[in-house]
C-alpha positions as CSV (number, residue, x, y, z in Angstrom):
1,X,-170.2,-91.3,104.1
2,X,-170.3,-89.0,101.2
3,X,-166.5,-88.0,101.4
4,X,-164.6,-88.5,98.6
5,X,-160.9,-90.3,98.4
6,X,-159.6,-87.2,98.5
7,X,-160.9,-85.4,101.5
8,X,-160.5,-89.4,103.3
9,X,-156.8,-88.9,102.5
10,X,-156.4,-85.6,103.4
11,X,-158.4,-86.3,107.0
12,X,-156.3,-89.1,108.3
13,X,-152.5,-87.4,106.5
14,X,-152.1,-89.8,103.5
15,X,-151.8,-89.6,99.9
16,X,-155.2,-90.5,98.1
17,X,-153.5,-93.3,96.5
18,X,-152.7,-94.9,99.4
19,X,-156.2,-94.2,100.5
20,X,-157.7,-95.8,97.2
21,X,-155.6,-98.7,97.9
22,X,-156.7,-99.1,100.9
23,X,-160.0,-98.2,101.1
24,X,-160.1,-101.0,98.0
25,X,-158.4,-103.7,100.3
26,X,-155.2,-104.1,99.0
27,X,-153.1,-102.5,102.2
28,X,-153.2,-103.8,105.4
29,X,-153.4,-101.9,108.7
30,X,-150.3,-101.4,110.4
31,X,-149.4,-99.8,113.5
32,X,-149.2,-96.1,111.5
33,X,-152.3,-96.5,109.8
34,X,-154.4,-97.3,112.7
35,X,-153.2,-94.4,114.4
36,X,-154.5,-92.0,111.7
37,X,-157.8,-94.5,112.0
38,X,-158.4,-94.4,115.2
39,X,-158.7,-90.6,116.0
40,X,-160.8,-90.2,112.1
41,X,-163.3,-93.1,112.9
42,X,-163.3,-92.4,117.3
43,X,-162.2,-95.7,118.3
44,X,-158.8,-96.9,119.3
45,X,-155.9,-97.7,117.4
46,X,-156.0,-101.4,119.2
47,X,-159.3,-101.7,117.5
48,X,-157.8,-101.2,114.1
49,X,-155.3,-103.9,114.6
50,X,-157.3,-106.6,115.9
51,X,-159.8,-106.1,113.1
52,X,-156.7,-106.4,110.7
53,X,-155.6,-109.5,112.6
54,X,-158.8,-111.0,112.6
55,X,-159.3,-110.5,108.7
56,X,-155.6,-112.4,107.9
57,X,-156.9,-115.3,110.7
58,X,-160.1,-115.6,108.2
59,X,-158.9,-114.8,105.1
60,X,-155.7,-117.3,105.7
61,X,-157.6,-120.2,106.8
């Protein structure tokens, strides 16, 4: 997209750590964090957490 960690963290109210960790995989989405996604990416903060639950159902198996 061309942003950097930075401006991603500052767009959806977190710290760029927590965006680098993130954005690298290693936090999953919870309720709070798909709130902040849904608005940044226009889609719904459902969407978010099905996508989350979908990725434990196939990386847990």
């Amino acid at each position: 997209m061309g942003a950097s960690t930075l401006d991603f963290a500052h767009a959806i109210g977190v710290s760029q750590d927590f965006a680098e960790c993130f954005l690298a995989g290693d936090h999953d989405v919870d309720p709070d964090l798909a709130q902040r996604l849904g608005p940044f990416c226009h889609t719904s903060q459902r969407l978010w957490l099905e996508l989350q639950h979908k990725h434990r159902s196939v990386t847990w198996s």
